[in-house]
C-alpha atoms as a printed R data frame, in Angstrom:
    type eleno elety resid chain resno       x       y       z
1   ATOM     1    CA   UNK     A     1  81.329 122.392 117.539
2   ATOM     2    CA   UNK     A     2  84.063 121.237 115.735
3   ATOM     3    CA   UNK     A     3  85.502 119.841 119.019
4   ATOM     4    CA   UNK     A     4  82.728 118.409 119.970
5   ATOM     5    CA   UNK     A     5  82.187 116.191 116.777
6   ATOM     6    CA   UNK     A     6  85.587 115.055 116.735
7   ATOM     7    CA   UNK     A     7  84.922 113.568 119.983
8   ATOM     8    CA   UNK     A     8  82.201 111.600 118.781
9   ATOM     9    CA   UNK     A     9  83.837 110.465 115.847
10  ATOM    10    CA   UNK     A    10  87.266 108.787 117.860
11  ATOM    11    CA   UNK     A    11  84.881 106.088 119.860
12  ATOM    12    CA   UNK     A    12  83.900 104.677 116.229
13  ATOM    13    CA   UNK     A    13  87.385 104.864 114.297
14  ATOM    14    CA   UNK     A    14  88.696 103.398 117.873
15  ATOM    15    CA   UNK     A    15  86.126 100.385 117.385
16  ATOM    16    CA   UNK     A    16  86.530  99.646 113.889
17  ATOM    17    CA   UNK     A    17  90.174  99.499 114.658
18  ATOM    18    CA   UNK     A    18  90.299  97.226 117.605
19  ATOM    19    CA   UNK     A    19  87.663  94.981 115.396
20  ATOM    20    CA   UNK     A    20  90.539  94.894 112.445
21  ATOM    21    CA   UNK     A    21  93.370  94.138 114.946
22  ATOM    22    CA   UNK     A    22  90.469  91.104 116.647
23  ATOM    23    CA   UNK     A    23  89.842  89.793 113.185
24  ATOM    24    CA   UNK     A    24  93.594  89.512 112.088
25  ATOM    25    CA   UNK     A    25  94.563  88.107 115.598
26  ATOM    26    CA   UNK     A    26  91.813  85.723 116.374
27  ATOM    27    CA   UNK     A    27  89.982  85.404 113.374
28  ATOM    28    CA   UNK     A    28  91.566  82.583 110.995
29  ATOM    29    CA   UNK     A    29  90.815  83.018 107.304
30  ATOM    30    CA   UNK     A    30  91.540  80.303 104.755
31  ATOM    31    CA   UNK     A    31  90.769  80.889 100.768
32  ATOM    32    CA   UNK     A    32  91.358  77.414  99.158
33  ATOM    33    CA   UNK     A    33  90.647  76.508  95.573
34  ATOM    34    CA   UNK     A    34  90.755  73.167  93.694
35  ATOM    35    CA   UNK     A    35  92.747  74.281  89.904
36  ATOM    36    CA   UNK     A    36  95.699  74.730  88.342
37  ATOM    37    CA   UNK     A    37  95.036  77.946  87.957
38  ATOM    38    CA   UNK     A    38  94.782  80.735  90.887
39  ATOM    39    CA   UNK     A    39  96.129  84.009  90.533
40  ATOM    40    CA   UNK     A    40  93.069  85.977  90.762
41  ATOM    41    CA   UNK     A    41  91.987  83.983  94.229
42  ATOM    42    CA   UNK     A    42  95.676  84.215  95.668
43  ATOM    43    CA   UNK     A    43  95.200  88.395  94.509
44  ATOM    44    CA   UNK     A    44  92.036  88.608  96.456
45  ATOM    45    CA   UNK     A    45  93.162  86.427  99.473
46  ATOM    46    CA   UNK     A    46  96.054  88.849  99.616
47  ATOM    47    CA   UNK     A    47  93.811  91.784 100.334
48  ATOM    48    CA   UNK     A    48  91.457  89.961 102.918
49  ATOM    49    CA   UNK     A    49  94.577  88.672 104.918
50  ATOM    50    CA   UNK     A    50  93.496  85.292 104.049
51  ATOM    51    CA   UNK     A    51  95.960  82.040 104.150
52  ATOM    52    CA   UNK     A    52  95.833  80.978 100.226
53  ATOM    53    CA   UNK     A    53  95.702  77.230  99.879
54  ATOM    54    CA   UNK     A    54  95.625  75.592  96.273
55  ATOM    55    CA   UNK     A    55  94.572  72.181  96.139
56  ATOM    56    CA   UNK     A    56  95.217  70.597  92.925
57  ATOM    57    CA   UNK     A    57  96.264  66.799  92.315
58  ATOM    58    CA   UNK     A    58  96.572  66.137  88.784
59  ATOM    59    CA   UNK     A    59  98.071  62.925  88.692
60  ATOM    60    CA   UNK     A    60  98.511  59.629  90.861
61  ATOM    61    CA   UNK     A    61 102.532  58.828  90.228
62  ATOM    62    CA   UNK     A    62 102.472  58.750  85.693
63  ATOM    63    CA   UNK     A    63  98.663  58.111  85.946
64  ATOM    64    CA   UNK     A    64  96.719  61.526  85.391
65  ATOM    65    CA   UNK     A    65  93.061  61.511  87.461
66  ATOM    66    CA   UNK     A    66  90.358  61.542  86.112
67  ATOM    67    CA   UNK     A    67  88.049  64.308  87.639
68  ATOM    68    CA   UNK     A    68  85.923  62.384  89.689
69  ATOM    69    CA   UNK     A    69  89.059  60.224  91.320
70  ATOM    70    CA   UNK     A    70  90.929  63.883  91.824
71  ATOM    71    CA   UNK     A    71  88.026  65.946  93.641
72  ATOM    72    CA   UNK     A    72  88.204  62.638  96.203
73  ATOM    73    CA   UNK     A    73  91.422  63.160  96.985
74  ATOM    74    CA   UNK     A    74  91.507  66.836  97.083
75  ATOM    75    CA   UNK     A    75  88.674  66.416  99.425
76  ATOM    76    CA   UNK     A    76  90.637  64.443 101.715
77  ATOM    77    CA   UNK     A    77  93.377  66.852 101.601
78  ATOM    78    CA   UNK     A    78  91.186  69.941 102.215
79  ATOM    79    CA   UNK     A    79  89.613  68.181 105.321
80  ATOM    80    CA   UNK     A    80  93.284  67.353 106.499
81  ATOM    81    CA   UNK     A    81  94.062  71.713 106.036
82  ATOM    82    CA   UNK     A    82  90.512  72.406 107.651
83  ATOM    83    CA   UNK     A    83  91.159  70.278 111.086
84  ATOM    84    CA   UNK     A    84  94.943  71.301 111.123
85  ATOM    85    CA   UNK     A    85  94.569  74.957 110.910
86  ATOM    86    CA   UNK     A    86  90.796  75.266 112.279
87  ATOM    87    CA   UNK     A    87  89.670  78.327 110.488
88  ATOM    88    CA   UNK     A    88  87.097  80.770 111.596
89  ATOM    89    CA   UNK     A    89  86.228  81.845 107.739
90  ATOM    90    CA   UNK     A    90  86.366  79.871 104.646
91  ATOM    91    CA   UNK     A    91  86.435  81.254 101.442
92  ATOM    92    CA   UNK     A    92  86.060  79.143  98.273
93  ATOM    93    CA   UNK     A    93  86.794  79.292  94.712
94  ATOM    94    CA   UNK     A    94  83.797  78.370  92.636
95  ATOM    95    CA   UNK     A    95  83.722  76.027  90.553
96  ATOM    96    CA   UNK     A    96  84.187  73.449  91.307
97  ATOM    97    CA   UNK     A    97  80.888  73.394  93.340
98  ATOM    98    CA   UNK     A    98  81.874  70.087  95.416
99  ATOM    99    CA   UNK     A    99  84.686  72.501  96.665
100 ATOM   100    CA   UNK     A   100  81.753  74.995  98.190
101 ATOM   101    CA   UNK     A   101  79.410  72.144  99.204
102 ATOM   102    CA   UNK     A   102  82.597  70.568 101.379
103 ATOM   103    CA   UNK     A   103  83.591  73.812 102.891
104 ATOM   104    CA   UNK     A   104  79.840  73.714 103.574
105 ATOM   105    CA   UNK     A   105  79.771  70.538 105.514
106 ATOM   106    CA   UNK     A   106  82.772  71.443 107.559
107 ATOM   107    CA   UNK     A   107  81.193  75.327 108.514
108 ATOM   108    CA   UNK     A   108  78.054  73.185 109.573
109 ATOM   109    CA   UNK     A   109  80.033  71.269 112.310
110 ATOM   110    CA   UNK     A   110  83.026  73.736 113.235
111 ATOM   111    CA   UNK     A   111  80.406  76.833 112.806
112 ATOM   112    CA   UNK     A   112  82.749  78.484 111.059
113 ATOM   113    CA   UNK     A   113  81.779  80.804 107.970
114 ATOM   114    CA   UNK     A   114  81.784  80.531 104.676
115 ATOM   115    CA   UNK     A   115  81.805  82.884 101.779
116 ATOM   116    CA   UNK     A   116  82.162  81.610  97.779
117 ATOM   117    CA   UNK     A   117  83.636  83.173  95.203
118 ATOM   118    CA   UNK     A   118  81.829  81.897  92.205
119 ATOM   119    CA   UNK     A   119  83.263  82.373  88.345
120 ATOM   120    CA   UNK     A   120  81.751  83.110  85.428
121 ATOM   121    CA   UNK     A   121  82.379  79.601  84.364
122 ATOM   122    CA   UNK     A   122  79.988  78.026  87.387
123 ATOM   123    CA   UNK     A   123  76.865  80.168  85.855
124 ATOM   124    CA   UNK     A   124  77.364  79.459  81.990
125 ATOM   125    CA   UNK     A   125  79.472  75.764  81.423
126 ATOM   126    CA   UNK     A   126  77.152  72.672  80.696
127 ATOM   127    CA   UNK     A   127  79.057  71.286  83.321
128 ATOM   128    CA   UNK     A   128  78.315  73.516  85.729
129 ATOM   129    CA   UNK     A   129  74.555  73.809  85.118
130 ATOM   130    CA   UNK     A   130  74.111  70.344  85.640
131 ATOM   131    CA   UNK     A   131  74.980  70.697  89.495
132 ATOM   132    CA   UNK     A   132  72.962  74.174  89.922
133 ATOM   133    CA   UNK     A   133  70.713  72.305  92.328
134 ATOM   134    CA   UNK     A   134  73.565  71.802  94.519
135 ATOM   135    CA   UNK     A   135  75.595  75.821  93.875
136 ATOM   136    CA   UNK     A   136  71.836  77.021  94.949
137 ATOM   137    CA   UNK     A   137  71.548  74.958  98.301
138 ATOM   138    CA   UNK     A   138  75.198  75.279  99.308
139 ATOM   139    CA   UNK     A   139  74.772  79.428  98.480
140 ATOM   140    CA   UNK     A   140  71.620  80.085 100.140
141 ATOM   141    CA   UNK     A   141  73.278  78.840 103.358
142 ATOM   142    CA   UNK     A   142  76.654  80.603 102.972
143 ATOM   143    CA   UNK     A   143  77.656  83.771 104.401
144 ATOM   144    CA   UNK     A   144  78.301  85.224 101.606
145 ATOM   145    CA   UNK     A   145  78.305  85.283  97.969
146 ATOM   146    CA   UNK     A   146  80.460  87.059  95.684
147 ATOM   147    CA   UNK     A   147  80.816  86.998  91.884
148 ATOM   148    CA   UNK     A   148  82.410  89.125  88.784
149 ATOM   149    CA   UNK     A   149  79.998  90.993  86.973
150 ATOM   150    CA   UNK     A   150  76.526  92.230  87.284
151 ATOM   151    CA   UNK     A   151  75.099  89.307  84.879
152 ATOM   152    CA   UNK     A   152  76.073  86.568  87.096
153 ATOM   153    CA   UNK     A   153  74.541  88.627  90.138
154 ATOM   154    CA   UNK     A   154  71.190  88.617  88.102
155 ATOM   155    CA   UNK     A   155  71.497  85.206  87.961
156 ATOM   156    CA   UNK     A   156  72.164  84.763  91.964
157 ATOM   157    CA   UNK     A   157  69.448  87.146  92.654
158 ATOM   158    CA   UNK     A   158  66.808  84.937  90.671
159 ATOM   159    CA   UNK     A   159  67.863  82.411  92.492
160 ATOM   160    CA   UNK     A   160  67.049  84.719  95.641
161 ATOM   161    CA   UNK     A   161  70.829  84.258  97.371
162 ATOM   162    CA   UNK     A   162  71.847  86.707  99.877
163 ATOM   163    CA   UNK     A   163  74.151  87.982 100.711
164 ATOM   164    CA   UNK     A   164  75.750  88.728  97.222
165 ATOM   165    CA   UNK     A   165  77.555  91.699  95.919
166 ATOM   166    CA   UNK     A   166  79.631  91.990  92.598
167 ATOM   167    CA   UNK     A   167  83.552  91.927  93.576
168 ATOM   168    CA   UNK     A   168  85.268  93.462  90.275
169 ATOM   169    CA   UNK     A   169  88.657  93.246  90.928
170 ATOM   170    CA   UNK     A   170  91.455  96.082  90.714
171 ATOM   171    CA   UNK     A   171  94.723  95.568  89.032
172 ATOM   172    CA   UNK     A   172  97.512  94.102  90.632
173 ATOM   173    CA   UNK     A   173 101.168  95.919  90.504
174 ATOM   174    CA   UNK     A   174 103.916  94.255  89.065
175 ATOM   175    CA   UNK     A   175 107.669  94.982  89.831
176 ATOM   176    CA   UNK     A   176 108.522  96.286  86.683
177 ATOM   177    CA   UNK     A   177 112.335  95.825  86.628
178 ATOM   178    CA   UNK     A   178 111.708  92.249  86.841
179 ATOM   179    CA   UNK     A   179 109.956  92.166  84.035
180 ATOM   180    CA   UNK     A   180 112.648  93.861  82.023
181 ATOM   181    CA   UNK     A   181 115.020  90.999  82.942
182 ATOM   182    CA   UNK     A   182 115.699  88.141  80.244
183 ATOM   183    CA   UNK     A   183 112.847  85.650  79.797
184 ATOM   184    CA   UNK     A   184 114.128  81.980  81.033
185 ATOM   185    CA   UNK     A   185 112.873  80.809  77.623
186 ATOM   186    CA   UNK     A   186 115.769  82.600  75.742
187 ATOM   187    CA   UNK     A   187 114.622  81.127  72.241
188 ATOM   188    CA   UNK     A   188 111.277  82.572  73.094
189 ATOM   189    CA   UNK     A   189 112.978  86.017  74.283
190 ATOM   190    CA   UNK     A   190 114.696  86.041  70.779
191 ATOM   191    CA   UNK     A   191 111.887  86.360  68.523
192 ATOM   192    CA   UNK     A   192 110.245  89.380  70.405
193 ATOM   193    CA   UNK     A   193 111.985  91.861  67.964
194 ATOM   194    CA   UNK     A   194 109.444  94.585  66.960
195 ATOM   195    CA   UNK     A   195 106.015  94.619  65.590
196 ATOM   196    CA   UNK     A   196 104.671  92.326  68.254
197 ATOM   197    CA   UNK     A   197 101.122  91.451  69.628
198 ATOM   198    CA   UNK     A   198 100.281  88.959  72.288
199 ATOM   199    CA   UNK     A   199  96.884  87.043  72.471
200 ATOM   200    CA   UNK     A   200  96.100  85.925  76.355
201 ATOM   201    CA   UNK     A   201  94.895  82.296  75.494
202 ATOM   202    CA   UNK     A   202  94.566  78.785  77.432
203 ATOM   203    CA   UNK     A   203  93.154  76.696  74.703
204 ATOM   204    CA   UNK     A   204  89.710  76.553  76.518
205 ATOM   205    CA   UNK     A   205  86.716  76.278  74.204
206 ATOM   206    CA   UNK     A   206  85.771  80.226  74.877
207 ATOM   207    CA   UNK     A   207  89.137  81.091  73.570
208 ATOM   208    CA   UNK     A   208  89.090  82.503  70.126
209 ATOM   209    CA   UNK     A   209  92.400  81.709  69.023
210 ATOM   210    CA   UNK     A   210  91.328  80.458  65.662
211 ATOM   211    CA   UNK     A   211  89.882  84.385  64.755
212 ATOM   212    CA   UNK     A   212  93.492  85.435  65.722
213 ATOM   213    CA   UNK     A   213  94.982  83.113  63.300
214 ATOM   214    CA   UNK     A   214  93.052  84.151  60.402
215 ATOM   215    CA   UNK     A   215  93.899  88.003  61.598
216 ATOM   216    CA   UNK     A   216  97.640  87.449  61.567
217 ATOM   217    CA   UNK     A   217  97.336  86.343  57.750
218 ATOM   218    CA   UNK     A   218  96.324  89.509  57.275
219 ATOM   219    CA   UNK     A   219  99.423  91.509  59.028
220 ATOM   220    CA   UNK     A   220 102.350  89.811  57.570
221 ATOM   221    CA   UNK     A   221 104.527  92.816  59.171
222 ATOM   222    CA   UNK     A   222 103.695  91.576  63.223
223 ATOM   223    CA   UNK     A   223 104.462  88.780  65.056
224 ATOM   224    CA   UNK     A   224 101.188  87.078  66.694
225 ATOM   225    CA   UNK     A   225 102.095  85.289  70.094
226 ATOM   226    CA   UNK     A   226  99.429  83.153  71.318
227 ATOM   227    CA   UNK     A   227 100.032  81.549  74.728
228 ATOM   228    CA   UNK     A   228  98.955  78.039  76.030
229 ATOM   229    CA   UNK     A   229  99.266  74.904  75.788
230 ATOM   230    CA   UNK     A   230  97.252  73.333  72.541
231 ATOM   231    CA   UNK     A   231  95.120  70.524  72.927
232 ATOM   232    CA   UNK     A   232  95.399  67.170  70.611
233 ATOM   233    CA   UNK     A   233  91.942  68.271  68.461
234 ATOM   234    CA   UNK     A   234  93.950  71.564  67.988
235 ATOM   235    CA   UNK     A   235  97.273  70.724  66.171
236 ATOM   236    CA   UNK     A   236  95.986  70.185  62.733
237 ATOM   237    CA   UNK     A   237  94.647  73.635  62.583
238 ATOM   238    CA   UNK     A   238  97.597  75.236  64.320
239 ATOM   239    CA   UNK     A   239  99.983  73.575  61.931
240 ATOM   240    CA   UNK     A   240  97.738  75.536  58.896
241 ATOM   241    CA   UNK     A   241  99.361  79.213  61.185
242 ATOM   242    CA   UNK     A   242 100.961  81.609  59.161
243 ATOM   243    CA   UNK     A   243 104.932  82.328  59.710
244 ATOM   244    CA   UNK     A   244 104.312  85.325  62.191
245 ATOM   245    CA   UNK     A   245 102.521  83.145  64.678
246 ATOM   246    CA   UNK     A   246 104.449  82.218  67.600
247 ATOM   247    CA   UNK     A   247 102.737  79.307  69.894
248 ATOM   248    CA   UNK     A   248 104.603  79.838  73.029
249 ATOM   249    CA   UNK     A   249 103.058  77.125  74.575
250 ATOM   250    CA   UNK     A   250 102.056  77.312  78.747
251 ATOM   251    CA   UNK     A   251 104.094  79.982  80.570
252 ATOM   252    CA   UNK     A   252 104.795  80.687  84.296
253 ATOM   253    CA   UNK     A   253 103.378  83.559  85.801
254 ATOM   254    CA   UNK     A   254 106.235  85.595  85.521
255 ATOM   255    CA   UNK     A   255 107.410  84.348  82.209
256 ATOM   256    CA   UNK     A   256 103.802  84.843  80.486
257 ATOM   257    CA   UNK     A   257 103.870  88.621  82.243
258 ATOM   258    CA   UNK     A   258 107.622  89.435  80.542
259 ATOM   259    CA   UNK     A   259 105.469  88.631  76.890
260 ATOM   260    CA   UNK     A   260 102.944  91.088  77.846
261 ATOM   261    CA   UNK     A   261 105.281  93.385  78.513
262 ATOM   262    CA   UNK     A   262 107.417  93.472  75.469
263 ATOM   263    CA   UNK     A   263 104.214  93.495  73.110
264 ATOM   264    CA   UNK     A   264 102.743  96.234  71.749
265 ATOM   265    CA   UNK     A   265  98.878  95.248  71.885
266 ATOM   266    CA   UNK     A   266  97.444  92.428  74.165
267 ATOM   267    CA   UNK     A   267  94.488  91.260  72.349
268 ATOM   268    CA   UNK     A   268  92.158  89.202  75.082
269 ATOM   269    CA   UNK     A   269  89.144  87.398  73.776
270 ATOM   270    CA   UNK     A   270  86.357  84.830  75.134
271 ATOM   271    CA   UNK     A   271  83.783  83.647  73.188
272 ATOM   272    CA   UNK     A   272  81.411  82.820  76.620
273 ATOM   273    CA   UNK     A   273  79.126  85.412  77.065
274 ATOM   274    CA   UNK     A   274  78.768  87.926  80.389
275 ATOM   275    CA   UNK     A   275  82.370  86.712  81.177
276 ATOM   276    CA   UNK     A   276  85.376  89.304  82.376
277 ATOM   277    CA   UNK     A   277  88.163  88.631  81.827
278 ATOM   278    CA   UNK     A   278  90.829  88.659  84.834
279 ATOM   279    CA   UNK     A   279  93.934  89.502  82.019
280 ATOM   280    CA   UNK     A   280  92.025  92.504  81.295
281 ATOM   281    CA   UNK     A   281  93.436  93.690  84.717
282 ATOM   282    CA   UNK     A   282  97.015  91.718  83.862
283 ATOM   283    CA   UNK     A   283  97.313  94.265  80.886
284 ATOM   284    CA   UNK     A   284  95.610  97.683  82.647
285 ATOM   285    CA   UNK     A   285  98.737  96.755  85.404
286 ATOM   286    CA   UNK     A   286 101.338  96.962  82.645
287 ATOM   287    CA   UNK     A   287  99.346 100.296  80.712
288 ATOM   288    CA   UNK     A   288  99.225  98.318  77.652
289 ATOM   289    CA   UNK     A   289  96.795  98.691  74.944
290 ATOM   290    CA   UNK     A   290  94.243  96.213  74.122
291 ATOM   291    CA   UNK     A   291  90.950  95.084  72.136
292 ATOM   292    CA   UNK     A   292  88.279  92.935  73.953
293 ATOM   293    CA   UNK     A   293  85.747  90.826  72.611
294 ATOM   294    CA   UNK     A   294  82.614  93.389  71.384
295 ATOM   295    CA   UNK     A   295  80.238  92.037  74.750
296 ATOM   296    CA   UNK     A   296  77.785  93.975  76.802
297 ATOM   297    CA   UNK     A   297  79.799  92.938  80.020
298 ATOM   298    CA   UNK     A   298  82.843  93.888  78.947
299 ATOM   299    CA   UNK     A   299  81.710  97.330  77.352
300 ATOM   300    CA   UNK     A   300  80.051  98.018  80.480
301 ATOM   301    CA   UNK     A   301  83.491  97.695  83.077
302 ATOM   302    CA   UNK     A   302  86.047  98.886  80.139
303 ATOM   303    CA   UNK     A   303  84.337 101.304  77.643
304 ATOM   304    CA   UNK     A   304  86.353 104.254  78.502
305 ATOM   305    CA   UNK     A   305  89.754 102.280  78.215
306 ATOM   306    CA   UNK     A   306  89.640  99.724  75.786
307 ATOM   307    CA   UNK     A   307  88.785  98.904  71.996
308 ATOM   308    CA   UNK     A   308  86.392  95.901  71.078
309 ATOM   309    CA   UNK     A   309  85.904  93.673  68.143
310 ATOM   310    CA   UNK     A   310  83.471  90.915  67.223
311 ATOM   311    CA   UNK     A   311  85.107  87.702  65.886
312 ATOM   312    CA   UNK     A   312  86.218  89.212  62.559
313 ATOM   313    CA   UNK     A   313  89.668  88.913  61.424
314 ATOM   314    CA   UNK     A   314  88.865  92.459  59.589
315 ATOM   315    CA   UNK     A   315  87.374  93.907  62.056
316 ATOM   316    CA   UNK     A   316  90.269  92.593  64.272
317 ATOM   317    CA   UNK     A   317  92.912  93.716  61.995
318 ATOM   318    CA   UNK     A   318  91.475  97.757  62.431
319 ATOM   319    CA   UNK     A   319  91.175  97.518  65.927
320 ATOM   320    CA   UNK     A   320  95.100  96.389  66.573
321 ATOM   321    CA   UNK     A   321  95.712  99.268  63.997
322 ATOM   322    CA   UNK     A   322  93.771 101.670  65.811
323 ATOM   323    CA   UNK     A   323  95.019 100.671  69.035
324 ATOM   324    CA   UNK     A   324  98.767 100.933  68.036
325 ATOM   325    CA   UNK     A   325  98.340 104.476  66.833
326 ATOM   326    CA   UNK     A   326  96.300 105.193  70.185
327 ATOM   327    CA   UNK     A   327  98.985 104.151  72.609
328 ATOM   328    CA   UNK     A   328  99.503 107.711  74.259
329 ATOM   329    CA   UNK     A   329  95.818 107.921  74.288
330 ATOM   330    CA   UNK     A   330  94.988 104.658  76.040
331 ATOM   331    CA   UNK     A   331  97.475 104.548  78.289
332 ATOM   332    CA   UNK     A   332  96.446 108.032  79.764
333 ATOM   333    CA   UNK     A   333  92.558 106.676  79.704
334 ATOM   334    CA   UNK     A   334  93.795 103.639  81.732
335 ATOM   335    CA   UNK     A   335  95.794 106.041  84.220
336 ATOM   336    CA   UNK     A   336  92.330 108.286  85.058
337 ATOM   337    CA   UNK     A   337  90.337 104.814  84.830
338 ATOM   338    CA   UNK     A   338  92.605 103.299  87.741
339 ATOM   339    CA   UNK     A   339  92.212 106.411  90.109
340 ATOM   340    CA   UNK     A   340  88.082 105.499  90.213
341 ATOM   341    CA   UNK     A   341  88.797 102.273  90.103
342 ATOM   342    CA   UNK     A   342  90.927 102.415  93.241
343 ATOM   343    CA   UNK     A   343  88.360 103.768  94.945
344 ATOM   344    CA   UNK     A   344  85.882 101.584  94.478
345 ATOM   345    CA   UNK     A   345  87.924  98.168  94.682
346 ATOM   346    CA   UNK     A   346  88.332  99.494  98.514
347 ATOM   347    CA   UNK     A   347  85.346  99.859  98.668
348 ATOM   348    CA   UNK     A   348  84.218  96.617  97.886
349 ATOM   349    CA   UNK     A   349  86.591  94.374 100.224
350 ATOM   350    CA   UNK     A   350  85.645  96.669 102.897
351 ATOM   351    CA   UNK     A   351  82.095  95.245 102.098
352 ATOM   352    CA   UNK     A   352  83.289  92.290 102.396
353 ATOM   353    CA   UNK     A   353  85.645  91.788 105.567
354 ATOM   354    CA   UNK     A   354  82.380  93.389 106.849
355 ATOM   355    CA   UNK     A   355  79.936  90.485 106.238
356 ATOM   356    CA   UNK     A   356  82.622  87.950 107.829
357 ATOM   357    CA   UNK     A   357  83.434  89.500 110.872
């Protein structure tokens, strides 16, 4: 019996494999998104053995693009990668939507397929809404659709897209020696002393930097650093910061993750609703505690491993206590959490390499 269903079982582990070795071969994958910012894409491109291609032209010699002038010529330049390298699968980073609905254009000629990754951001911005017409038509004919949390799949459900699954993503690892080596900013390196707590901002309108600021009044005894660079509208209320707030202004990747790790508590807040945060993952790498914003999305994913707060400066100010005398706690939470989590991140691109073979 026994040697009998092992038999059977060989012809489909032999097939799957042979269908893995095909698909990494023949089968040319390109993930490209149109930002500054692309960790989380470059992460997930990583695990589907997909070329990573940012496309991001800010400026035209001293003269910074506007948005329209900048998708045109990112468009021109994504064209140039798509007839060059000829891909087989195209994966997109969503928003912006003109990114999809190019990717779309191209897949309609080469026959090539395509599969979007759509943010948070490309459900919930004004922005975005506006061109919901066009995310519908370009989604409906994709391969398939993936987004972050079970809110936005409501959304592409409504909308009656399939494919679509939720792809939460798993934390990445981090070479932790590195991180113990001096920060390049060595004036910035010198103030991390003791006491310290880091806020994950960009500046964006859903950050809630300003509740941080009124939270750091209240804890004299810890230094507050808030990353990012401020905007123009911002500076008059910055300059009102108490002494213990540190603006470190934007980081690299590797400089921002050397902060993290020399803080205490990583406090990561957005004031959009049904949004998760990818830093949540940048501080469960590092086993660091940390307080959320108080959302139904973010209670649902992280209830057993973080603390939340609404946007009260009290409130705030007992859940960095609590989490600081929690440490051994949290980080032991975070260790069981990851083993599940493992699990099911596999899970999940094996879902997915399985709609674009």
């Amino acid at each position: 019996m026994i040697k009998g269903s092992d038999t059977r079982e060989k012809p489909n582990k032999n097939i799957k494999i042979i269908f893995e070795i095909f698909s990494i071969i023949f089968m040319k994958k390109i993930f490209i998104v149109w930002g500054r910012e692309g960790e989380l894409s470059r992460y997930l491109a990583k695990f589907l053995g997909a070329d990573f291609k940012k496309v991001y032209i800010k400026k035209w010699g001293p003269i910074k693009l506007p948005a329209f002038f900048r998708y045109i010529l990112q468009s021109l330049v994504t064209l140039v990668i798509f007839i060059k390298q000829k891909p087989n699968i195209i994966i997109v980073q969503n928003p912006p939507i003109f990114l999809a609905f190019l990717a779309y254009l191209y897949c309609t000629i080469s026959r090539a397929k395509l599969a979007i990754d759509s943010h948070t951001a490309v459900f919930l911005d004004k922005k975005w809404i506006l061109f919901h017409w066009l995310f519908k038509f370009v989604a409906k004919r994709s391969t398939l659709n993936t987004c972050h949390n079970f809110k936005n799949l409501e959304i592409l459900e409504k909308w009656k897209v399939k494919p679509a699954m939720v792809m939460q993503f798993y934390n990445p690892s981090y070479d932790l020696k590195r991180l113990n080596e001096p920060m390049v900013n060595k004036d910035l390196d010198e103030k991390i002393i003791d006491n310290n707590i880091m806020m994950v901002n960009r500046f964006a309108n859903d950050d809630d930097w300003q509740t941080v600021l009124e939270t750091a009044k209240l804890m004299p005894e810890y230094n507050f650093f808030i990353t990012g660079q401020p905007n123009r509208k911002d500076k008059g209320k910055i300059k009102k910061a108490s002494a213990n707030v540190i603006f470190t202004g934007y980081l690299k990747h590797e400089e921002f993750l050397k902060l993290m790790w020399r803080c205490q508590v990583i406090l990561a807040f957005t004031l959009r609703r049904d949004t998760v945060l990818w830093s949540i993952r940048e501080i469960m790498a590092l086993k660091k505690p940390f307080v959320a914003t108080d959302s139904e999305v973010l209670r649902y994913y992280f209830k057993d491993v973080a603390l939340f707060t609404q946007s009260d400066s009290t409130e705030m100010k007992l859940r960095i206590k609590e989490a600081l005398s929690s440490e051994a706690d949290i980080k032991e939470n975070i260790n069981k959490f990851l083993v599940k989590e493992e699990i099911r991140w596999e899970k999940e691109i094996a879902t997915f390499k399985k709609f674009l073979r």
